[in-house]
Every structure is written in structure tokens, then in C-alpha cells.
Chimera marker file (.cmm) of the C-alpha trace (Angstrom):
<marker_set name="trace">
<marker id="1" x="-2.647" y="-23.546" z="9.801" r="1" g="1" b="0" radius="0.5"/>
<marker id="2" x="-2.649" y="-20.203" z="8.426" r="1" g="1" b="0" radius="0.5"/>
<marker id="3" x="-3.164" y="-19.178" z="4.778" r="1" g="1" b="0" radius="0.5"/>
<marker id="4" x="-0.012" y="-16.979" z="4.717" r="1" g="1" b="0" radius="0.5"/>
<marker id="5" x="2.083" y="-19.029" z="2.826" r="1" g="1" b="0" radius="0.5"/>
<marker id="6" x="-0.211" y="-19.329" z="0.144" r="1" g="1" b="0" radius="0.5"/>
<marker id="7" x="-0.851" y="-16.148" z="-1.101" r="1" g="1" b="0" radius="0.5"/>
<marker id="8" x="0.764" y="-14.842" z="-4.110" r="1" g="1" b="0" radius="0.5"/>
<marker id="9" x="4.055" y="-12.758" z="-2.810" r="1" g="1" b="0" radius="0.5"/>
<marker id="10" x="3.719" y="-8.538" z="-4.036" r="1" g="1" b="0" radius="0.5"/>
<marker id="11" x="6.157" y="-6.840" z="-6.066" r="1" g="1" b="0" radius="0.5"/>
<marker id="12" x="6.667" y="-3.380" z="-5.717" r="1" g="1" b="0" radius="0.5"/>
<marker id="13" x="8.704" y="-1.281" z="-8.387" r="1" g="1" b="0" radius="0.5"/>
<marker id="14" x="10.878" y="1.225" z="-6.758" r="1" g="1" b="0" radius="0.5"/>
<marker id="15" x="9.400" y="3.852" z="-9.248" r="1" g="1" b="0" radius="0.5"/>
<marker id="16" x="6.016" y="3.384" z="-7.425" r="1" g="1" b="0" radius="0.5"/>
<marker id="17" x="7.315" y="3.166" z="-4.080" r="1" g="1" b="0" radius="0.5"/>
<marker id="18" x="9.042" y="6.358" z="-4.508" r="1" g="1" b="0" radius="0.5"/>
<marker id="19" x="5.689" y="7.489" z="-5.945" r="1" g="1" b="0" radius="0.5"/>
<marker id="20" x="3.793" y="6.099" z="-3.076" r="1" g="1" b="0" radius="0.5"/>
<marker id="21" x="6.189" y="8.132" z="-0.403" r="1" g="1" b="0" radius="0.5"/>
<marker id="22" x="5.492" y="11.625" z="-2.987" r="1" g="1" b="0" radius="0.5"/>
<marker id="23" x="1.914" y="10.543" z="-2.796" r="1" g="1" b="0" radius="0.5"/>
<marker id="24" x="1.451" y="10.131" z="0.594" r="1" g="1" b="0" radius="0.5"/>
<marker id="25" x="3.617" y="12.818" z="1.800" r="1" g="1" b="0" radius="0.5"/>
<marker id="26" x="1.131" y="15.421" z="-0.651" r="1" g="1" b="0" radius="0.5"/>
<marker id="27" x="-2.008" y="13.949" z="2.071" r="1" g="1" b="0" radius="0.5"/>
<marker id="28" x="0.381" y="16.548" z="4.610" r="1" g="1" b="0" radius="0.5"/>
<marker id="29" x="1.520" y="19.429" z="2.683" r="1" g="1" b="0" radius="0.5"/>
<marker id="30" x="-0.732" y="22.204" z="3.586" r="1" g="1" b="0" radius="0.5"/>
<marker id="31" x="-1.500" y="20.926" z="7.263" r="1" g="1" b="0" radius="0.5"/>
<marker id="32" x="-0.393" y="17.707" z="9.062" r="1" g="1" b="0" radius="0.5"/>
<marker id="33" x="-2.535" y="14.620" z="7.207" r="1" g="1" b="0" radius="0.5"/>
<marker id="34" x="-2.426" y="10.799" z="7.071" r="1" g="1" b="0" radius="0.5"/>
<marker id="35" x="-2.586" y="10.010" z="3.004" r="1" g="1" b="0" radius="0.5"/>
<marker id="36" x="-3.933" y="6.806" z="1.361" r="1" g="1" b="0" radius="0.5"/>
<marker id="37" x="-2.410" y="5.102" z="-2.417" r="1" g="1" b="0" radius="0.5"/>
<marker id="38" x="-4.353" y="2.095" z="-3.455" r="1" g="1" b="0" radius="0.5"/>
<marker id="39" x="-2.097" y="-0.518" z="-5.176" r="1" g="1" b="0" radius="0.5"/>
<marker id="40" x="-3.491" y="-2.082" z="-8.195" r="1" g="1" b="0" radius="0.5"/>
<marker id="41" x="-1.834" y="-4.683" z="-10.287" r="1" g="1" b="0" radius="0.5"/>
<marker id="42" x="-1.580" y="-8.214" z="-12.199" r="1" g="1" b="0" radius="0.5"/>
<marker id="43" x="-2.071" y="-11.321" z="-10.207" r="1" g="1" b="0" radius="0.5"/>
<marker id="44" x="-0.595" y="-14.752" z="-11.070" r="1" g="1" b="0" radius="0.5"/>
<marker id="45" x="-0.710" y="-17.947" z="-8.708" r="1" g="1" b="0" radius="0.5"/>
<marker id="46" x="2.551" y="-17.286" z="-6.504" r="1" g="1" b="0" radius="0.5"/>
<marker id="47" x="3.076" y="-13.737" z="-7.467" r="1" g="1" b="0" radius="0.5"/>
<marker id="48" x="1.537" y="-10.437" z="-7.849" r="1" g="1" b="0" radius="0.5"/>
<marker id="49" x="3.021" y="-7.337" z="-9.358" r="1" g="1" b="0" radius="0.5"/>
<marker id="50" x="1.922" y="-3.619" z="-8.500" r="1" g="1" b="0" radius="0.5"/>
<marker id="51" x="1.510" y="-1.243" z="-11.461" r="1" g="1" b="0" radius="0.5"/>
<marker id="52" x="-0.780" y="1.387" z="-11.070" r="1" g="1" b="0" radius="0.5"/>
<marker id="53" x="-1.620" y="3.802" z="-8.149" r="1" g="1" b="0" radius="0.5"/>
<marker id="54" x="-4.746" y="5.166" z="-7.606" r="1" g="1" b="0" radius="0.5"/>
<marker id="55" x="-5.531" y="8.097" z="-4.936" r="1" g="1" b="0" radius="0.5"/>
<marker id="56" x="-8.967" y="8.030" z="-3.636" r="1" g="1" b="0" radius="0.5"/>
<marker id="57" x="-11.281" y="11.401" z="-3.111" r="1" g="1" b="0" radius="0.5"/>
<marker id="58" x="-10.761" y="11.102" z="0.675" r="1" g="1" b="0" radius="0.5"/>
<marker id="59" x="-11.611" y="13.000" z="3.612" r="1" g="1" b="0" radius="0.5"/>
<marker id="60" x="-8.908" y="13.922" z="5.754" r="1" g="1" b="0" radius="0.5"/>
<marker id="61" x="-10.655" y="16.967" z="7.990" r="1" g="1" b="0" radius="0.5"/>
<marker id="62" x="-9.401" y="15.178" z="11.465" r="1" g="1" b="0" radius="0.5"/>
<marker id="63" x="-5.747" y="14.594" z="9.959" r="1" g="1" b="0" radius="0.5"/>
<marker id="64" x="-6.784" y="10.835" z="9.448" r="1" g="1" b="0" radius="0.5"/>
<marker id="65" x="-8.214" y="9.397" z="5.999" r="1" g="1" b="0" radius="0.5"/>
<marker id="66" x="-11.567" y="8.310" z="5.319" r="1" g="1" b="0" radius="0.5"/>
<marker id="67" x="-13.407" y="7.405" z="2.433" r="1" g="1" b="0" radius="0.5"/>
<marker id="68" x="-16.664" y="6.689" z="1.102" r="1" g="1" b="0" radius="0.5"/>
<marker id="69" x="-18.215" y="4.123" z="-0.204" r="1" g="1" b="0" radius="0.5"/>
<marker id="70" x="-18.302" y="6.460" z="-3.459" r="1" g="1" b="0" radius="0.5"/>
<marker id="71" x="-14.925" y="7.152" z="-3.059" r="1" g="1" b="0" radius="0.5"/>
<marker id="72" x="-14.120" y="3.774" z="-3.014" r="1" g="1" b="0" radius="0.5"/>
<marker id="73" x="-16.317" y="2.817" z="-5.955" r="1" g="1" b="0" radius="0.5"/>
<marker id="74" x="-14.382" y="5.505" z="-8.077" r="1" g="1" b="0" radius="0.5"/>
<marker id="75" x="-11.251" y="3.626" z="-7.465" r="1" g="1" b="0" radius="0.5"/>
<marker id="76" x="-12.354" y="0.704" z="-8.674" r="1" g="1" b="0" radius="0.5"/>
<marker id="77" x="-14.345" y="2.132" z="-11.788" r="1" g="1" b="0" radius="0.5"/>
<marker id="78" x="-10.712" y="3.412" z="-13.077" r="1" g="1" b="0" radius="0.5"/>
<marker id="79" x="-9.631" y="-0.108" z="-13.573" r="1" g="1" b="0" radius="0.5"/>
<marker id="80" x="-12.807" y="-1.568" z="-15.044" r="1" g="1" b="0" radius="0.5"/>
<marker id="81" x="-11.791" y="-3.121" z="-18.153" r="1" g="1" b="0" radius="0.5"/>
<marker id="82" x="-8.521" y="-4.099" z="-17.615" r="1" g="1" b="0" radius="0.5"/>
<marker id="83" x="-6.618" y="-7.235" z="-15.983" r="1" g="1" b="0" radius="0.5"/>
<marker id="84" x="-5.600" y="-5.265" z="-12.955" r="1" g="1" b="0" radius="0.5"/>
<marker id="85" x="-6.950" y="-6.392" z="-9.256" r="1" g="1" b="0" radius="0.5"/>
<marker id="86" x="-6.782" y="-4.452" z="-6.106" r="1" g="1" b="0" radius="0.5"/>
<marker id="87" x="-3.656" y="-5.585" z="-4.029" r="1" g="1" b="0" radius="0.5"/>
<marker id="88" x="-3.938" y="-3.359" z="-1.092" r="1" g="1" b="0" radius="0.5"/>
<marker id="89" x="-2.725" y="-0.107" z="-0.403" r="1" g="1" b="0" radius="0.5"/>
<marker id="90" x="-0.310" y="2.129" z="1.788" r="1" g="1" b="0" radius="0.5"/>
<marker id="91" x="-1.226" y="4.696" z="4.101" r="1" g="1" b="0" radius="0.5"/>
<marker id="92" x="0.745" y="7.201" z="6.160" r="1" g="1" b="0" radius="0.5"/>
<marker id="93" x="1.007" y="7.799" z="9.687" r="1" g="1" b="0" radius="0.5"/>
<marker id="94" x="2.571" y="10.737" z="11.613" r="1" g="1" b="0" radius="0.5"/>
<marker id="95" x="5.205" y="9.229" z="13.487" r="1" g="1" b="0" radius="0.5"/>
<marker id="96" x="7.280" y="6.190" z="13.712" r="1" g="1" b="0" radius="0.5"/>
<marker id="97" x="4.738" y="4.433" z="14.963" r="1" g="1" b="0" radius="0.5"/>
<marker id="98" x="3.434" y="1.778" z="12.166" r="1" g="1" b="0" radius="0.5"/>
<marker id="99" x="1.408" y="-0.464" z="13.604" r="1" g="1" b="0" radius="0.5"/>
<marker id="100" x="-2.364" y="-0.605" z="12.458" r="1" g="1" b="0" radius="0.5"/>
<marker id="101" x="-4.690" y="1.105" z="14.790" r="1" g="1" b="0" radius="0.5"/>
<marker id="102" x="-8.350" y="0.184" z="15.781" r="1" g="1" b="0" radius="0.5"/>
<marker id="103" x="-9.749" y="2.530" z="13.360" r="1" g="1" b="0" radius="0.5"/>
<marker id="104" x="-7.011" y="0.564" z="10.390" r="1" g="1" b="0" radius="0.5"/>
<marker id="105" x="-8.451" y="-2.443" z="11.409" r="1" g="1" b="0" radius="0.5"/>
<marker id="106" x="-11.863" y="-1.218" z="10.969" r="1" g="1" b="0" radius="0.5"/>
<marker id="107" x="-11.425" y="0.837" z="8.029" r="1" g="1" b="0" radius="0.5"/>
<marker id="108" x="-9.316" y="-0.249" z="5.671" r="1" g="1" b="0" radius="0.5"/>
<marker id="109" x="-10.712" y="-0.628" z="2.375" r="1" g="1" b="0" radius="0.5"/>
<marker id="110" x="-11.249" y="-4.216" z="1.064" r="1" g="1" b="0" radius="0.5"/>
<marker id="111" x="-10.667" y="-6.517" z="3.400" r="1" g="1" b="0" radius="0.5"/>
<marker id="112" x="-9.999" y="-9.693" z="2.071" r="1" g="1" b="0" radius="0.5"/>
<marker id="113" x="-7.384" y="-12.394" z="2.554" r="1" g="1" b="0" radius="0.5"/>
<marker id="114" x="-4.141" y="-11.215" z="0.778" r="1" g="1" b="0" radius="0.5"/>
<marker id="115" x="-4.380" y="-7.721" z="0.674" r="1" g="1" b="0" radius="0.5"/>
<marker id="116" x="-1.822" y="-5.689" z="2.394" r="1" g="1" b="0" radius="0.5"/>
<marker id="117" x="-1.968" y="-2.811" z="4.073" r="1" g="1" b="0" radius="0.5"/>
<marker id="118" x="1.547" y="-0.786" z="4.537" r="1" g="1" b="0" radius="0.5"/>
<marker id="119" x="1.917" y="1.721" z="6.858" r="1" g="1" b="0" radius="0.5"/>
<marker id="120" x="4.588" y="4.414" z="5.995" r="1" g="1" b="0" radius="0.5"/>
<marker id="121" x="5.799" y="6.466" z="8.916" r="1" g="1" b="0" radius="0.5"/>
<marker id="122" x="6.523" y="10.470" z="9.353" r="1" g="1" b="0" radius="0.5"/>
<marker id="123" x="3.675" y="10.557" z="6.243" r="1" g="1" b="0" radius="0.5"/>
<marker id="124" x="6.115" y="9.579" z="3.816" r="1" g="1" b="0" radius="0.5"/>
<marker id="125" x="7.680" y="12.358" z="3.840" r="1" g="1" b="0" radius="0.5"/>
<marker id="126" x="11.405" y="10.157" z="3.866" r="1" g="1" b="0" radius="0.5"/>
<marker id="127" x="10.116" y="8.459" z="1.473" r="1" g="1" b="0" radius="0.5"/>
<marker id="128" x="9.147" y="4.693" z="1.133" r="1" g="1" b="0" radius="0.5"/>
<marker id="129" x="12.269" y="2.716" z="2.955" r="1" g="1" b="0" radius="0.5"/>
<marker id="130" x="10.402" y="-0.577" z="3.749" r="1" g="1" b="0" radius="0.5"/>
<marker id="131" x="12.461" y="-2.006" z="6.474" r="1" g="1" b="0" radius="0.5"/>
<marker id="132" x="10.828" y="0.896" z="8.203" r="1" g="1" b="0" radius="0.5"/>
<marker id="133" x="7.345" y="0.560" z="7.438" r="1" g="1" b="0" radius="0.5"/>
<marker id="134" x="4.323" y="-1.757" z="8.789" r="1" g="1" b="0" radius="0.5"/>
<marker id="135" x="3.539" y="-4.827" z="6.094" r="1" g="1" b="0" radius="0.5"/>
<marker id="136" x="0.409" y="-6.220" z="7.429" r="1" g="1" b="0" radius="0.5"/>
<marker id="137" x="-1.780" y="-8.575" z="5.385" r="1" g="1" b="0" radius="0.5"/>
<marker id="138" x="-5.097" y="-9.682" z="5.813" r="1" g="1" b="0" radius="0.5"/>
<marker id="139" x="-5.104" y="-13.140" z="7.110" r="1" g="1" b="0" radius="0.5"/>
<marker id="140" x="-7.465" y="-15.379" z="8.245" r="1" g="1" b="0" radius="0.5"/>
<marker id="141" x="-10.049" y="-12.921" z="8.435" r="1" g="1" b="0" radius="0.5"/>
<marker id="142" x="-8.170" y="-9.686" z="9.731" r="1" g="1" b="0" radius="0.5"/>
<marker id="143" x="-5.133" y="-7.816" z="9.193" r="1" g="1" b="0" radius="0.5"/>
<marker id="144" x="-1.888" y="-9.066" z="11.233" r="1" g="1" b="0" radius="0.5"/>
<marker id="145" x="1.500" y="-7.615" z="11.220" r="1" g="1" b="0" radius="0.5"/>
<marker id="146" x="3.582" y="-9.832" z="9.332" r="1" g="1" b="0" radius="0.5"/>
<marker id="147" x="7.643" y="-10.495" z="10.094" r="1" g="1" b="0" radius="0.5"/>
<marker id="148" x="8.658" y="-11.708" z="6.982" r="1" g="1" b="0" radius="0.5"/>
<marker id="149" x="8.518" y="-9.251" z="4.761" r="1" g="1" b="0" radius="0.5"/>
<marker id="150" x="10.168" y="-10.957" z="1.658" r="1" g="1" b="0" radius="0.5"/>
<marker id="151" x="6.922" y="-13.625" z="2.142" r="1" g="1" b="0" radius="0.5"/>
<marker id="152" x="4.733" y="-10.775" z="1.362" r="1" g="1" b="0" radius="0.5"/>
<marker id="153" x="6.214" y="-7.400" z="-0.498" r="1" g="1" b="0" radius="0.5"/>
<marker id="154" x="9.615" y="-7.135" z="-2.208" r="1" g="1" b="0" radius="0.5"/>
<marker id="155" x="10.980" y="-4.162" z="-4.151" r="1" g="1" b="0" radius="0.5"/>
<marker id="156" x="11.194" y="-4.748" z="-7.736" r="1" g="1" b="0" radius="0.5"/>
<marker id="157" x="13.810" y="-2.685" z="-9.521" r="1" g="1" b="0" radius="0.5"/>
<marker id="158" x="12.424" y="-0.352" z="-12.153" r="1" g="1" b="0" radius="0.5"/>
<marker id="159" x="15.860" y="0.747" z="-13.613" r="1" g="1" b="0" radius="0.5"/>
<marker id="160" x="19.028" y="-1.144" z="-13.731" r="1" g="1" b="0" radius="0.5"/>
<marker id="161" x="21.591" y="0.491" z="-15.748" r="1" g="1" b="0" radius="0.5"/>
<marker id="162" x="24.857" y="-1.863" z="-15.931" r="1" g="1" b="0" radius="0.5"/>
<marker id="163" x="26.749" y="0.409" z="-18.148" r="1" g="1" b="0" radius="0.5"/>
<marker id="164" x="30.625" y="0.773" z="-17.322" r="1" g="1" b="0" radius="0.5"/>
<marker id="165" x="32.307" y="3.628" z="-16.933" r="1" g="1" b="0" radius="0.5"/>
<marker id="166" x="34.091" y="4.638" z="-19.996" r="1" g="1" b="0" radius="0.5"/>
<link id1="1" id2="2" r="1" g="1" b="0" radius="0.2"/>
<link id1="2" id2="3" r="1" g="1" b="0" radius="0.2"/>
<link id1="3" id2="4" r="1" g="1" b="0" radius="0.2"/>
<link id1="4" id2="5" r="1" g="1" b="0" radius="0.2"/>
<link id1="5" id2="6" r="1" g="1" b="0" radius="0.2"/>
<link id1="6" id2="7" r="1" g="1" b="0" radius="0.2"/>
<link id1="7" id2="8" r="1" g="1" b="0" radius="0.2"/>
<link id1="8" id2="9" r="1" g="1" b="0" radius="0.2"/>
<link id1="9" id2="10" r="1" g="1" b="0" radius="0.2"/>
<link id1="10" id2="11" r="1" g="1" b="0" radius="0.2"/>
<link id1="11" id2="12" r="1" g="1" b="0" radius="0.2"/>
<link id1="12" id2="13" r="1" g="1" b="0" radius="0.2"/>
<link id1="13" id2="14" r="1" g="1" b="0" radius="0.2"/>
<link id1="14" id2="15" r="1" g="1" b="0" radius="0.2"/>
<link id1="15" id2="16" r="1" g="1" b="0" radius="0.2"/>
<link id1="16" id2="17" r="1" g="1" b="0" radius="0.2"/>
<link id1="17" id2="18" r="1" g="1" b="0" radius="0.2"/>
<link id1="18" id2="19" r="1" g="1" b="0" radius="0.2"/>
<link id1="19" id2="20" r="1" g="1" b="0" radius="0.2"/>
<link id1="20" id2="21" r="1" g="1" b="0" radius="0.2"/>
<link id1="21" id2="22" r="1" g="1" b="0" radius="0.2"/>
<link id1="22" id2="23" r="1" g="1" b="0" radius="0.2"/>
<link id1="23" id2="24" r="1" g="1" b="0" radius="0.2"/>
<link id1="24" id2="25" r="1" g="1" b="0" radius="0.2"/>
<link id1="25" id2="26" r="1" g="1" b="0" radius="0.2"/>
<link id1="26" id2="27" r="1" g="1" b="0" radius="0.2"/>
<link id1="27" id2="28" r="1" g="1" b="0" radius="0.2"/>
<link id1="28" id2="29" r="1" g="1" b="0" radius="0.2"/>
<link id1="29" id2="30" r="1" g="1" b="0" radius="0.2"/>
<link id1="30" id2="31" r="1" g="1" b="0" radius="0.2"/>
<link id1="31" id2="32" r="1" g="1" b="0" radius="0.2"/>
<link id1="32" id2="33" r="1" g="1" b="0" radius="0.2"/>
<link id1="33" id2="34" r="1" g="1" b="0" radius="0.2"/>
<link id1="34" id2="35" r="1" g="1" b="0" radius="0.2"/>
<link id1="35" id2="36" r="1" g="1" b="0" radius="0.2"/>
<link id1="36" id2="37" r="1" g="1" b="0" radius="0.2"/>
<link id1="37" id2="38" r="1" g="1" b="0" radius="0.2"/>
<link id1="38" id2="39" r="1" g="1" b="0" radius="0.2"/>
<link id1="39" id2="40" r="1" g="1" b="0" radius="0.2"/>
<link id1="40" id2="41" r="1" g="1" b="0" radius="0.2"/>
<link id1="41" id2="42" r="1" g="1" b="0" radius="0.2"/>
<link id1="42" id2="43" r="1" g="1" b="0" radius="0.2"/>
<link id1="43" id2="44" r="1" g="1" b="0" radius="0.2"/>
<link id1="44" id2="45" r="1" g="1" b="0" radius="0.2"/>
<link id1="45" id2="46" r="1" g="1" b="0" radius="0.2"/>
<link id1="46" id2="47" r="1" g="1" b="0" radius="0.2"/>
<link id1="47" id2="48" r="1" g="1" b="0" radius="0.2"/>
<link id1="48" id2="49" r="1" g="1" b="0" radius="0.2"/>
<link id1="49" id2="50" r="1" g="1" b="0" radius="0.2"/>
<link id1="50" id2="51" r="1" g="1" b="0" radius="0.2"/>
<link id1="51" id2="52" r="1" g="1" b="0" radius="0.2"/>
<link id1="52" id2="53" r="1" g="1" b="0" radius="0.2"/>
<link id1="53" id2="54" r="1" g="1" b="0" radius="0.2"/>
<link id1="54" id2="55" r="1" g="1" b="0" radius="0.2"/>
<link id1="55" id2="56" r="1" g="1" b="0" radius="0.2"/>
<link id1="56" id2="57" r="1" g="1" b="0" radius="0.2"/>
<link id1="57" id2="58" r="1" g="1" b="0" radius="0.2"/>
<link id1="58" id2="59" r="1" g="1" b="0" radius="0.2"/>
<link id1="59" id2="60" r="1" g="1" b="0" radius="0.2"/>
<link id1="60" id2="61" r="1" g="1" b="0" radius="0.2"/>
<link id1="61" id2="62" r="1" g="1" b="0" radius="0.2"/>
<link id1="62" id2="63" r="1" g="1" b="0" radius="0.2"/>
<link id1="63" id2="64" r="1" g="1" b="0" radius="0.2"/>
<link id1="64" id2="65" r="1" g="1" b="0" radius="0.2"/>
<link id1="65" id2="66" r="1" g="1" b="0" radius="0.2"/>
<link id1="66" id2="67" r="1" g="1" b="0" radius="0.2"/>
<link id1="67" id2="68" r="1" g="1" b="0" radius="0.2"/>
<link id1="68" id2="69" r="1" g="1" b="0" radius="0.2"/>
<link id1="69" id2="70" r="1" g="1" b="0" radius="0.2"/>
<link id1="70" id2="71" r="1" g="1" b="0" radius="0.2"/>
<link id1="71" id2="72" r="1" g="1" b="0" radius="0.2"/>
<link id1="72" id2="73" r="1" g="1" b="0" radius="0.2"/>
<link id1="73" id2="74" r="1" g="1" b="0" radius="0.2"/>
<link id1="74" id2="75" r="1" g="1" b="0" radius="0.2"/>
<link id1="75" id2="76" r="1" g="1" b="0" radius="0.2"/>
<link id1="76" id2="77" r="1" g="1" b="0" radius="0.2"/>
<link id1="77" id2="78" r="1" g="1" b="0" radius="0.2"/>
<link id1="78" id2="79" r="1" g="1" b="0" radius="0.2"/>
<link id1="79" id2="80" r="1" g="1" b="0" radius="0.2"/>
<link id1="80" id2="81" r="1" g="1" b="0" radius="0.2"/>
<link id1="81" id2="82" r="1" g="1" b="0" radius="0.2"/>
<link id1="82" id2="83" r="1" g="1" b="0" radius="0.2"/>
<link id1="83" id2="84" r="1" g="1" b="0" radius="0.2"/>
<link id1="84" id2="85" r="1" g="1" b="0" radius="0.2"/>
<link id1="85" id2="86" r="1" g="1" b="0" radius="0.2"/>
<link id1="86" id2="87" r="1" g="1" b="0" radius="0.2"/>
<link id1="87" id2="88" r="1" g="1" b="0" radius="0.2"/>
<link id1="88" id2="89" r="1" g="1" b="0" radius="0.2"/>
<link id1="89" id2="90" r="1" g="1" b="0" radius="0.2"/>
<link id1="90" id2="91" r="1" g="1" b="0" radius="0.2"/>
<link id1="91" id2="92" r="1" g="1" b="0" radius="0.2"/>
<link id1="92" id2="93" r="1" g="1" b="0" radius="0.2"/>
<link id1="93" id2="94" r="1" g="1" b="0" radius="0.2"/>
<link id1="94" id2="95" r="1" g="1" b="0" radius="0.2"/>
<link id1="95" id2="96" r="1" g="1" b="0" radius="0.2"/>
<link id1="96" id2="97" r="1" g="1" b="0" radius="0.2"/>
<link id1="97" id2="98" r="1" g="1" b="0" radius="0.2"/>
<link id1="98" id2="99" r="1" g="1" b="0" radius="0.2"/>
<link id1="99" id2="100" r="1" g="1" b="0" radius="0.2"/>
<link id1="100" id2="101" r="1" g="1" b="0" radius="0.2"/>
<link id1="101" id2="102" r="1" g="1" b="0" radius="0.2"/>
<link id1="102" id2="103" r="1" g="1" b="0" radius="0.2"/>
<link id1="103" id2="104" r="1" g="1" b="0" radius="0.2"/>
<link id1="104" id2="105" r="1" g="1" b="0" radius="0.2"/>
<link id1="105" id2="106" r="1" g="1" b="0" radius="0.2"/>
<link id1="106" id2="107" r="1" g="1" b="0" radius="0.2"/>
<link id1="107" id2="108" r="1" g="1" b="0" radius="0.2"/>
<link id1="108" id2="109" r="1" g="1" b="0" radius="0.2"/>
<link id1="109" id2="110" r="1" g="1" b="0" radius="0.2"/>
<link id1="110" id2="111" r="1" g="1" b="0" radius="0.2"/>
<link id1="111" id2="112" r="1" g="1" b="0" radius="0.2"/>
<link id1="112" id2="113" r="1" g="1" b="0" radius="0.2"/>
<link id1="113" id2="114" r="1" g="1" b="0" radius="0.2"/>
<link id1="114" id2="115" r="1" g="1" b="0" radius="0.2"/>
<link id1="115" id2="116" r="1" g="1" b="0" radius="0.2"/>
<link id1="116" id2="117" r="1" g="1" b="0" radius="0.2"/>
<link id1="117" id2="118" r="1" g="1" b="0" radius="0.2"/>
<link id1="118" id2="119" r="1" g="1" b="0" radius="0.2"/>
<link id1="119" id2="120" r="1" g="1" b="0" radius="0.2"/>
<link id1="120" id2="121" r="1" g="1" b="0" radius="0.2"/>
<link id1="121" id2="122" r="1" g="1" b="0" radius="0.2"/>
<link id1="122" id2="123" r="1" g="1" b="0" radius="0.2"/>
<link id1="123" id2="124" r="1" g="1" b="0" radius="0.2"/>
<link id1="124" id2="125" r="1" g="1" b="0" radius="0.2"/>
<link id1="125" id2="126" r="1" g="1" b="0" radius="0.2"/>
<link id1="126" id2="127" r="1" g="1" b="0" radius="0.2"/>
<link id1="127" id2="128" r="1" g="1" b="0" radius="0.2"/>
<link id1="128" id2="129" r="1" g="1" b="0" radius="0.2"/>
<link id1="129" id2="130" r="1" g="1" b="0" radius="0.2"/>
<link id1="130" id2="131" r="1" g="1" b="0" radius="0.2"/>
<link id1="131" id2="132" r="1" g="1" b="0" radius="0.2"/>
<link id1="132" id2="133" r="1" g="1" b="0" radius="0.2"/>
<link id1="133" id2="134" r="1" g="1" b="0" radius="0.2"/>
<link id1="134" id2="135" r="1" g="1" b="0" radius="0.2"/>
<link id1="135" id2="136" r="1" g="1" b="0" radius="0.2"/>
<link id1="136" id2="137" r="1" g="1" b="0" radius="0.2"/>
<link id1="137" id2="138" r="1" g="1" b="0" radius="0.2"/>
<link id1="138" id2="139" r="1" g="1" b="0" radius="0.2"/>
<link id1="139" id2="140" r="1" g="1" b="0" radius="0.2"/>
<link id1="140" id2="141" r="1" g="1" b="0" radius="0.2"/>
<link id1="141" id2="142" r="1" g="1" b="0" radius="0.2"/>
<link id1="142" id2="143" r="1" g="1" b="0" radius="0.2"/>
<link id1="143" id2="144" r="1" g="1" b="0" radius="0.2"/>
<link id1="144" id2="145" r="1" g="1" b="0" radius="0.2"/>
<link id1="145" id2="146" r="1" g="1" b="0" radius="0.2"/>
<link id1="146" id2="147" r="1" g="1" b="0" radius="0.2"/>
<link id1="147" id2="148" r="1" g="1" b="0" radius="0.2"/>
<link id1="148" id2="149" r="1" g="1" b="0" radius="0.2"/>
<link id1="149" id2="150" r="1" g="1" b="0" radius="0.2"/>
<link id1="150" id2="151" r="1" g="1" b="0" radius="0.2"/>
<link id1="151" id2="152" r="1" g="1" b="0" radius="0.2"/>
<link id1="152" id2="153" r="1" g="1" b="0" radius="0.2"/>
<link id1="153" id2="154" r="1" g="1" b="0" radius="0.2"/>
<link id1="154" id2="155" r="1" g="1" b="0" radius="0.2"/>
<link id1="155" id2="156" r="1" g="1" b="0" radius="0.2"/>
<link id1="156" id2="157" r="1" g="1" b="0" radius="0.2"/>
<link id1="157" id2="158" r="1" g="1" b="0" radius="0.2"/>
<link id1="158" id2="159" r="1" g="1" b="0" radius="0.2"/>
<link id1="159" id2="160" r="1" g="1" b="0" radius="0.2"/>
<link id1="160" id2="161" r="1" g="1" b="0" radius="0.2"/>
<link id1="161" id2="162" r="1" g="1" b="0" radius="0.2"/>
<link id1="162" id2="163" r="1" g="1" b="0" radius="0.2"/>
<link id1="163" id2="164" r="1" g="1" b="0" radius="0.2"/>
<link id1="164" id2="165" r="1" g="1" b="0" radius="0.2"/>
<link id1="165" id2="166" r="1" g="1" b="0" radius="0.2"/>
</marker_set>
């Protein structure tokens, strides 16, 4: 049986996906770049809720990201002292493509079951429409596409204005 359906389901605000595309897409500016956002946030039971992104001091010299083990350790040093985890992260890729690769697999920072791991395509430069990105989630020991994305990640609405017009 896999531990899927037991992990708490991530909400995303739109404000920080939109942030996460801007993010990612600034990885790409000055020469083409993957681009990494960790997602950090407040973790209940059933449910999880992303409020802070944090960019890591990455390498990108070969157009893909890497980071340290320093790197990483700064990330996590910015949240010391509050009640915010690590949820996972999104990183970019050039093309459509959005599946992990080997080096994903292999690489992506904290590893654990539950995290996710969303990859954005065309380096988020369209910004963050997730019924085109890769949700994988780290299951049972290593990451695995998952299908049902409303299982996993939803969009949370930052803003609703239900004014009426006048």
C-alpha cells in the first residue's frame, strides 16, 4: 500500500505561484538557466499550506541548478525559529518536458516522504499554470510522478474580491 494518501495535501497561494514562475524565470534572464524556489510553510495533519519562498545560493554554470550542502544549510537557517517546515520546492526546466530526470532524482534537496518536487516548464517564463507542470512527491522512498494533482498541490486563492459593479 502506498503512503500517498496519507500525507497532508499542499496549498499553494496564487501570489506565490506567480512568484515562483518570476522566480524561476530570473534563474534564465541573462543566459538560458534551470532556477530552484524552496517552499516553506505550516504543516497540520491533512493539510499543509506554503508561505514563504526561499531562493538558494545555487550554481547554475552548466544551465542546470546545483547546490551545496552550505547552500542548503542557509535555507534552512532563514526559518530557524519559526513554525515553518520545508514542503518541497519547484524547479524549472527548458522545455515542455517535466518529468524528473536522473540527476532530479538524485539531487533534489531533502528527500523525504511528502515533499514535492514541481517541475515548471519553458523556466517559468509563462508563468506557474499547474495543469502544465510535473507534481511529483516523494513516496515510498523516491520521487514518483503523481496523477492526481488535487491529492497533492491545490492553488489557494490569495485575493478574492466579490465586489459588484456599481
Amino acid at each position: 500500500m502506498s503512503t500517498a494518501k496519507a500525507m497532508p495535501l499542499v496549498y499553494l497561494p496564487t501570489l506565490l505561484a506567480d512568484q515562483t514562475a518570476v522566480l524561476l524565470n530570473s534563474f534564465a534572464e541573462q543566459r538560458p538557466s534551470e532556477g530552484v524556489v524552496y517552499w516553506f510553510g505550516l504543516e497540520a495533519a491533512t493539510f499543509a499550506v506554503v508561505t514563504t519562498l526561499i531562493v538558494p545560493d545555487v550554481d547554475t554554470t552548466d544551465a542546470r541548478v546545483r547546490t551545496s550542502v552550505t547552500a542548503n544549510a542557509g535555507a534552512i537557517v532563514a526559518i530557524i525559529g519559526t513554525p515553518l517546515v520545508y514542503l518541497g520546492q519547484a524547479h524549472s526546466h527548458p522545455g515542455w518536458h517535466v518529468d524528473h530526470s536522473l540527476v532530479d532524482d538524485r539531487e533534489t534537496f531533502a528527500r523525504f516522504d511528502g515533499a514535492l518536487s514541481v517541475v515548471v516548464p519553458w523556466f517559468g517564463r509563462y508563468g506557474f499554470a499547474l495543469e502544465q507542470c510535473g507534481i511529483h512527491r516523494h513516496i515510498d522512498g523516491r520521487f514518483k510522478r503523481v496523477q492526481a494533482v488535487g491529492e497533492h498541490l491545490c492553488l489557494l486563492p490569495s485575493t478574492k474580491d466579490l465586489r459588484g459593479t456599481p
